[in-house]
N, C-alpha and C positions, 0 to 999 in steps of 0.2 A: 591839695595833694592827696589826701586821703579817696576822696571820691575818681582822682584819676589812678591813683595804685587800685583801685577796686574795680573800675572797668576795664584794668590791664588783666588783672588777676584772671578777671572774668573771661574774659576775651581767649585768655591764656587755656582756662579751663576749656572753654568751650571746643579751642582747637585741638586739645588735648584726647576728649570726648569722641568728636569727629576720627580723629587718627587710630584712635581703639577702637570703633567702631569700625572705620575700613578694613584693619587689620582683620580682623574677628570675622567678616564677612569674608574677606583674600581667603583665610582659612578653612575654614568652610566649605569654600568650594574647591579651593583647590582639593581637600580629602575627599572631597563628593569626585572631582576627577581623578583622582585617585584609585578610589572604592569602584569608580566604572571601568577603570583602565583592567584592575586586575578581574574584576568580572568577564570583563570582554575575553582577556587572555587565559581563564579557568573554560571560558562555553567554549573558547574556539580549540584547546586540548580535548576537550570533552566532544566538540564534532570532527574536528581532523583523526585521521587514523596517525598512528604512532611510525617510525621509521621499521620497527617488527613488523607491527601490523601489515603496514606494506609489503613488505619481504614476505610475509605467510600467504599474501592473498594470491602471488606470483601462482602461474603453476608449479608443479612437481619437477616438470625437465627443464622448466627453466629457473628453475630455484637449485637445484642438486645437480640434473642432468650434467645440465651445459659446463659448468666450470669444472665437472669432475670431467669430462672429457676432454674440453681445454691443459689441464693438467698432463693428462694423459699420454695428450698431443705432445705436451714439451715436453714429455719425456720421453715416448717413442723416434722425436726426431734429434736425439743426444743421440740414442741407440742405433741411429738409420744414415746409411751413407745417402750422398745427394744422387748416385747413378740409381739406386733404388726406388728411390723419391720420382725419377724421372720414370720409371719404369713403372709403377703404380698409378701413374698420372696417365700415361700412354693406355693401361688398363682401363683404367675409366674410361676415356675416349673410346676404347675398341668397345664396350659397354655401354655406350651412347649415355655415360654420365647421369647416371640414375636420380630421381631428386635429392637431397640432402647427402649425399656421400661426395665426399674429399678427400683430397689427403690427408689431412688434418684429421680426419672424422675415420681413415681408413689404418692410420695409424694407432689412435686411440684405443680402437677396436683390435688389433694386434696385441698392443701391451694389454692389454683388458682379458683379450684370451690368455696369453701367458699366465697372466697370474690366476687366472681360474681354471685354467688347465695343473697348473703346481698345484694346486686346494686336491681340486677331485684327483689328481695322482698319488697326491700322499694321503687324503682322507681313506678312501675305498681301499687301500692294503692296511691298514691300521684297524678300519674295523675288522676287513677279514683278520685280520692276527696274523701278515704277512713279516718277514724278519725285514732287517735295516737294507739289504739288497737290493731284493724287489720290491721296496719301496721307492729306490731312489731311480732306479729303472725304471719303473711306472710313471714316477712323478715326470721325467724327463722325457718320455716316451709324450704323454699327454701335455705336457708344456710346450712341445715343440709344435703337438697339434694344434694347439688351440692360437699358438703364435701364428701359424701357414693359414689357418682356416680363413679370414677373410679376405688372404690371396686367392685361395683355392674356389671361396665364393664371386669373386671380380671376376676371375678366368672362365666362369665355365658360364654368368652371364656374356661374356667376352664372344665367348663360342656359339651360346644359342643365338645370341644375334646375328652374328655374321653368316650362320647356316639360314637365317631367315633372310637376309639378303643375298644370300648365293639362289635360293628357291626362288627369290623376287626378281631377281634382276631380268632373264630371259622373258619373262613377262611385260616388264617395265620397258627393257629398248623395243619389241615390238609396237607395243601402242606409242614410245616415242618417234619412232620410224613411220609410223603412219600417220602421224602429229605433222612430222616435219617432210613429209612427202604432200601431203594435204595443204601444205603453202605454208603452214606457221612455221616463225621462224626458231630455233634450238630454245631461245630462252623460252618463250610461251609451249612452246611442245613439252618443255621440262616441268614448267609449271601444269599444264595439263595432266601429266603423268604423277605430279604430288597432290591434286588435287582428286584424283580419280581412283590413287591407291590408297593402300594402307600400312602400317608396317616400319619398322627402321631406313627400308630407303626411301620412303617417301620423305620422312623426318630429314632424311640428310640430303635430299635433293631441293627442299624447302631452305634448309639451312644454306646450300649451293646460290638457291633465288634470292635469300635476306641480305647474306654476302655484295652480291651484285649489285643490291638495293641502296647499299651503304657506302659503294663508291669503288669497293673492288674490282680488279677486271676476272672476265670469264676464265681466262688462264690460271688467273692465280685462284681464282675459286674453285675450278678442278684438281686442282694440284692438292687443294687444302683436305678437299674431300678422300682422294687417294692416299693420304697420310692420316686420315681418320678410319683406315679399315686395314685388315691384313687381307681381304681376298683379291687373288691374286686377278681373277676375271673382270672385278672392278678396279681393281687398278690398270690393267690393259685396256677398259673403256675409259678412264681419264686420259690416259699417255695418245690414246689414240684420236681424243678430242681435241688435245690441247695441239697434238700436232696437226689434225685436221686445221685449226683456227692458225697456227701460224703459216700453214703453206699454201693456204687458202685452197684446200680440197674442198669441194661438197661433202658438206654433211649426211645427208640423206644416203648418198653409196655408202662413206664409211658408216653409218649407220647401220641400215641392212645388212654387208659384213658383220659386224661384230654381233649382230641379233641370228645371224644364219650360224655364226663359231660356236655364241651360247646354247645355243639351241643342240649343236653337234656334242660340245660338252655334257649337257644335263643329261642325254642319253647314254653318253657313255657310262659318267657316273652310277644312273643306274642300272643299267646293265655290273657294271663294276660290285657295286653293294650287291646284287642278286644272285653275281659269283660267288662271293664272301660268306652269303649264308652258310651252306653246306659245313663248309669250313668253322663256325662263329656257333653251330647246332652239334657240333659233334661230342663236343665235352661235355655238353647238359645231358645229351644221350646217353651218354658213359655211364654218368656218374648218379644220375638225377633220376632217367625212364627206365634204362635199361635194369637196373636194381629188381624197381617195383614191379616189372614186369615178371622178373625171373621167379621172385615171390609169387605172384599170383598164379601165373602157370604152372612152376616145378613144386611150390608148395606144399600144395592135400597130395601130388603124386607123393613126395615124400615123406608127408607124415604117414599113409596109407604103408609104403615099405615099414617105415619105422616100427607100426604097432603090427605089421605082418611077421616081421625078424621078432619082435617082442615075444609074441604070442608061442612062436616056436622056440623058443630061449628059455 
């Protein structure tokens, strides 16, 4: 009995032994995977850039810019009826839609002048030492300006282009008239004519061809084009294409027409401006030459009287 309670004992030990042994090793490494996990997750803070970090490496307008003018937007269009909205949109279009400007982007820029038109209204009479009046008259004077100003900038790209398409156009049906007198038929004579100018109609007779390209018909491509211009000569050459294509006239006669009308146009017009000088020269004359002239001329006669009557005095 003795010798078998002692190789139990033993036995017992041994497994004992074994079992603190495995443990002791489990531990071990499990803190060794441990000690590498949080290594791993200290290098990989220490090489990733931070959520800041990120955010500063952005640029400037698109870290500040963009969401101050997003702001801006929702709140120019609380301010903004939707006939407005439509009408600034139309602008654009007559503006051939310049890169990065929207409504969104158009209204931003409205409230943005507002309020920096209020600043310099009321700062610049405060320094002058202006009283409570014509301060607020100021301020209101240039807040109003500064709200109109990037209508007033939309309009008058609005205008310079469509003067560049009034100057282009008589040029353009010509070489399309001898395109489409020459066998080609309207579509490739139009593309010839975008290919061979330069300028906002070329831009929008391209725009006429991609239309096409994308499964619209010719009609409604003129149409679209005529509602993207206020001049009155190229909406006359749409209304007279599109009727051309549904009555099945030749194009090439109405073409020539409308290139002989524009032609009679362009000369009148200027003829017309070269009338208007005279008239448009008269108040810089007034006001402007006729002054300095009166000075140079009657001048030394007058100062010569002056110290003549002096001298006898």
């Amino acid at each position: 009995m003795d010798s078998t309670l002692a190789l139990a004992l033993g036995l017992a030990a041994i497994f004992v032994a074994l079992t603190l042994a495995l443990l002791t090793l489990g531990t071990a490494t499990s803190e060794r995977r441990q000690v590498g996990r949080s290594l791993a997750a200290v290098n990989a803070l220490h090489a990733a850039p931070s959520a800041f970090q990120q955010e500063l490496n952005k640029p400037f307008a698109e870290r500040v810019l963009d969401p101050g003018m997003a702001r801006l937007s929702r709140l120019g269009r609380r301010l903004t009826r939707e006939d407005q909205l439509a009408r600034i949109r139309h602008r654009l279009e007559l503006a051939g839609n310049p890169p990065q400007w929207d409504v969104d982007r158009v209204i931003a820029l409205k409230v943005l002048g507002l309020v920096a038109g209020l600043l310099v209204g009321v700062a610049l009479p405060v320094l002058m030492g202006a009283s409570a009046l014509p301060i607020i008259g100021i301020a209101a004077l240039f807040g109003v300006g500064g709200y109109f100003a990037p209508n007033m900038l939309i309009y008058q790209l609005g205008y310079n282009r469509t003067e560049q398409v009034r100057r282009d156009l008589p040029d353009a049906l010509d070489l399309l008239t001898i395109s489409v007198e020459a066998g080609l038929a309207f579509d490739a004579g139009l593309s010839q004519v975008a290919r061979n100018t330069t300028g906002p109609l070329a831009e929008e007779f391209f725009r006429v061809l991609q239309e096409m390209q994308i499964g619209l018909g010719r009609a409604e491509a003129m149409r679209s084009l005529g509602e993207r211009t206020d001049l009155p000569e190229l909406r006359a050459f749409v209304t007279s294409m599109v009727q051309a294509d549904a009555f099945g006239i030749p194009i090439a006669q109405v073409l020539r027409v409308q290139a002989r009308e524009l032609r009679i146009k362009r000369t009148q017009r200027a003829e017309e401006l070269a009338q208007k000088v005279p008239v448009k020269i008269l108040f810089p004359l007034i006001f402007c030459i006729l002054p300095a002239l009166f000075v140079v001329v009657i001048g030394p006669a007058a100062i010569q009287i002056f110290h003549s009557f002096g001298d006898r005095l």
